[in-house]
C-alpha positions as CSV (number, residue, x, y, z in Angstrom):
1,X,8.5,15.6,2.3
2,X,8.7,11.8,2.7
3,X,8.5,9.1,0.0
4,X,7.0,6.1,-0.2
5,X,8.4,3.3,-3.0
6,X,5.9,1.0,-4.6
7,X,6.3,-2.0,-6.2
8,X,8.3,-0.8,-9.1
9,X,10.7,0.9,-7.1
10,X,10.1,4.3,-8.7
11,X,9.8,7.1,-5.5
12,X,6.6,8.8,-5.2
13,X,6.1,11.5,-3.2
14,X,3.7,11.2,-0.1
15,X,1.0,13.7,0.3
16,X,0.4,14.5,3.6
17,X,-2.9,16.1,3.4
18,X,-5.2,13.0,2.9
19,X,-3.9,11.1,6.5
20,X,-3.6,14.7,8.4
21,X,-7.7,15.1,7.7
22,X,-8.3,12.2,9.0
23,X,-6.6,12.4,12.2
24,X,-7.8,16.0,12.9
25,X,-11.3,14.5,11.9
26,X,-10.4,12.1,14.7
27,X,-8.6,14.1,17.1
28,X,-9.3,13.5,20.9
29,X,-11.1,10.6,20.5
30,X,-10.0,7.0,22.2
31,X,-10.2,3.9,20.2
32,X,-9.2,5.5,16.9
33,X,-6.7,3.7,15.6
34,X,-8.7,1.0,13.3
35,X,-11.0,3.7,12.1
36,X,-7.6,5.9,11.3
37,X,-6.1,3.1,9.3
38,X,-9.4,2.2,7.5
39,X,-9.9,5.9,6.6
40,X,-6.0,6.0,5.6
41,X,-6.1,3.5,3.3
42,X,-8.9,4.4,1.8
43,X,-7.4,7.5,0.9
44,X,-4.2,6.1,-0.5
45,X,-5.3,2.7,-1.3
46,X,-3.0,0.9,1.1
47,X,-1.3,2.3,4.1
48,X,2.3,4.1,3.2
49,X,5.0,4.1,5.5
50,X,4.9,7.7,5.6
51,X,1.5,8.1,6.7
52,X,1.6,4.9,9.3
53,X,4.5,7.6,11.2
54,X,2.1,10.5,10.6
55,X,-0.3,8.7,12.8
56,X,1.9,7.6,15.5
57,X,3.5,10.9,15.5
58,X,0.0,12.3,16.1
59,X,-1.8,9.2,18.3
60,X,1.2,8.5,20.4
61,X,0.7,4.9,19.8
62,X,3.7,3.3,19.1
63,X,4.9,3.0,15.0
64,X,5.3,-1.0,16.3
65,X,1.7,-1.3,17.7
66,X,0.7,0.6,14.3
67,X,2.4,-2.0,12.1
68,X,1.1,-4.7,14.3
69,X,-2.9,-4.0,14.1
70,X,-1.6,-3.1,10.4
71,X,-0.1,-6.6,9.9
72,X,-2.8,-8.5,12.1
73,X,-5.8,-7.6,10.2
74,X,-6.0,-9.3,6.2
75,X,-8.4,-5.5,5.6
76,X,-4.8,-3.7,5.4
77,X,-2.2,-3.3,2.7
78,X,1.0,-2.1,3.2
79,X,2.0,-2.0,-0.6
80,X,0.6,-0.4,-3.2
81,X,-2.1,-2.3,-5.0
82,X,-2.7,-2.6,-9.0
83,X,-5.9,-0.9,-11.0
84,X,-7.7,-4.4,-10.9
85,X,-8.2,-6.3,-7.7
86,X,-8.2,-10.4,-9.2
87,X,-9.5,-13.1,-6.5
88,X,-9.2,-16.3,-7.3
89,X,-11.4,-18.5,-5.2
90,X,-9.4,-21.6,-3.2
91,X,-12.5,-22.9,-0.9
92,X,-13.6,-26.3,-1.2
93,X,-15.8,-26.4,-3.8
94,X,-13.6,-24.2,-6.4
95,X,-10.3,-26.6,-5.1
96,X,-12.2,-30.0,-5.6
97,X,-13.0,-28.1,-9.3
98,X,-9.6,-27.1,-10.1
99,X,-8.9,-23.8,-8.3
100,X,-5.3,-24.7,-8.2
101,X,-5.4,-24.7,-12.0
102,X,-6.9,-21.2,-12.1
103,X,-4.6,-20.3,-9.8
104,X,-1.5,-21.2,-11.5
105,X,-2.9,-19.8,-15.1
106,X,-3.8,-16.4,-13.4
107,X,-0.3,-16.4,-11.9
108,X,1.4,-17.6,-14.8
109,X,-0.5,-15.2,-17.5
110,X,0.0,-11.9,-15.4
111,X,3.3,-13.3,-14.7
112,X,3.0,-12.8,-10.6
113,X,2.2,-14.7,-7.0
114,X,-0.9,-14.7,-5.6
115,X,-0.3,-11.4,-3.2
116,X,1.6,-9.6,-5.8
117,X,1.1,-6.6,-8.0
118,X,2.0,-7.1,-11.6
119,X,5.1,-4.6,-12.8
120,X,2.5,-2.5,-14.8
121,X,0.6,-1.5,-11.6
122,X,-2.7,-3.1,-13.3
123,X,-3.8,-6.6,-11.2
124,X,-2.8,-7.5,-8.2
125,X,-3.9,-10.9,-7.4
126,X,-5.1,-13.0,-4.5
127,X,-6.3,-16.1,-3.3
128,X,-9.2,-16.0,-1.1
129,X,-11.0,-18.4,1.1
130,X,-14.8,-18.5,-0.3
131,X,-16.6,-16.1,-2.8
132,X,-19.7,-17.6,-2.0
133,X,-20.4,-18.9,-5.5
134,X,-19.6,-22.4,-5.2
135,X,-22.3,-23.5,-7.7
136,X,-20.1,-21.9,-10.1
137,X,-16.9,-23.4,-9.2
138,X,-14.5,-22.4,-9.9
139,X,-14.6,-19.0,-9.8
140,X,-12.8,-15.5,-9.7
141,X,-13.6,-12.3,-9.3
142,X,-11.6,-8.9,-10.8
143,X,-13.1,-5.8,-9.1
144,X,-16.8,-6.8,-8.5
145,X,-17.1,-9.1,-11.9
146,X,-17.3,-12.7,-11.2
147,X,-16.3,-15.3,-13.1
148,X,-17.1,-18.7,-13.0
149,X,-16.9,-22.2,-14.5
150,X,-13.5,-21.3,-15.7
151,X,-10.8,-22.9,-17.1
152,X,-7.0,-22.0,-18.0
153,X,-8.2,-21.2,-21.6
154,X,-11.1,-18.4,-20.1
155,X,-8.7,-16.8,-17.7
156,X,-6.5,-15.3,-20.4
157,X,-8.5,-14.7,-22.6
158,X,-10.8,-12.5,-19.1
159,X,-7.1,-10.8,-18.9
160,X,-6.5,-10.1,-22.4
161,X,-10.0,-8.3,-22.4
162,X,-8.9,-6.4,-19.1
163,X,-5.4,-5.3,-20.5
164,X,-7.4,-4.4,-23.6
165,X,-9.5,-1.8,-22.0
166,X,-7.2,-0.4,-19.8
């Protein structure tokens, strides 16, 4: 059985089952390979190497072409992703309020870069173009929550309450 390494660098082993459902759940039909990879990570929650040569093995499309649409599209993770999603806004009316600010006291209070997953597995944080609530600039989301009007103060206190219920 293959494994796939997360993050914190401790194996895990790859369950098959989930990404061979989906391609016999897909099997004959052209055009598949979005829809595959959608399905996949769903599944897992981001696309393991392990299942990315499951579907070429099965498709025939070249691994390469698979990492390519993988790496193409901004939908797909390639790395395992932590419990909470946090999205910091960076469009223009959270950067003329101070999204850089939120930014750096997200990154600096779970202690990771925008893109990363903290060493707990819990956030994984990233910037994002718009949120669409710039009268509430600036603003973040974790999950579906948004927050907004924040300051440096708010967001640790937002991922104290977070670390305190998980």
């Amino acid at each position: 059985m293959a494994t796939d390494t997360p993050q914190s660098t401790r194996p895990v082993e790859f369950d098959a089952k989930p990404v061979q459902a989906i391609l016999l759940k897909f099997k004959g039909e052209k055009g598949i390979l979005i829809p595959v990879l959608q399905e996949t990570q769903d599944a897992y929650g981001y696309l393991p190497a392990a299942a990315l040569e499951a579907i070429a093995a099965s498709t025939g499309v070249p691994l390469a072409q698979i990492y390519g649409v993988a790496t193409f599209y901004a939908q797909f993770r390639l790395r395992p992703v932590g419990k909470h999603i946090v999205r910091v806004c960076c469009g223009t009316a959270c950067h003329v309020a101070g999204a850089e600010r939120i930014t750096d006291a997200m990154a600096q209070t779970l202690d990771v870069a925008p893109g990363d997953t903290t060493g707990d597995g819990l956030f994984t944080m990233e910037t994002v173009a718009c949120l669409g609530c710039c009268s509430l600039a600036p603003v973040m989301m974790i999950d579906e929550e948004t927050f907004g009007r924040l300051d440096e103060k708010a967001v640790r206190k937002i991922v104290k309450e977070y670390r305190t219920e998980s």
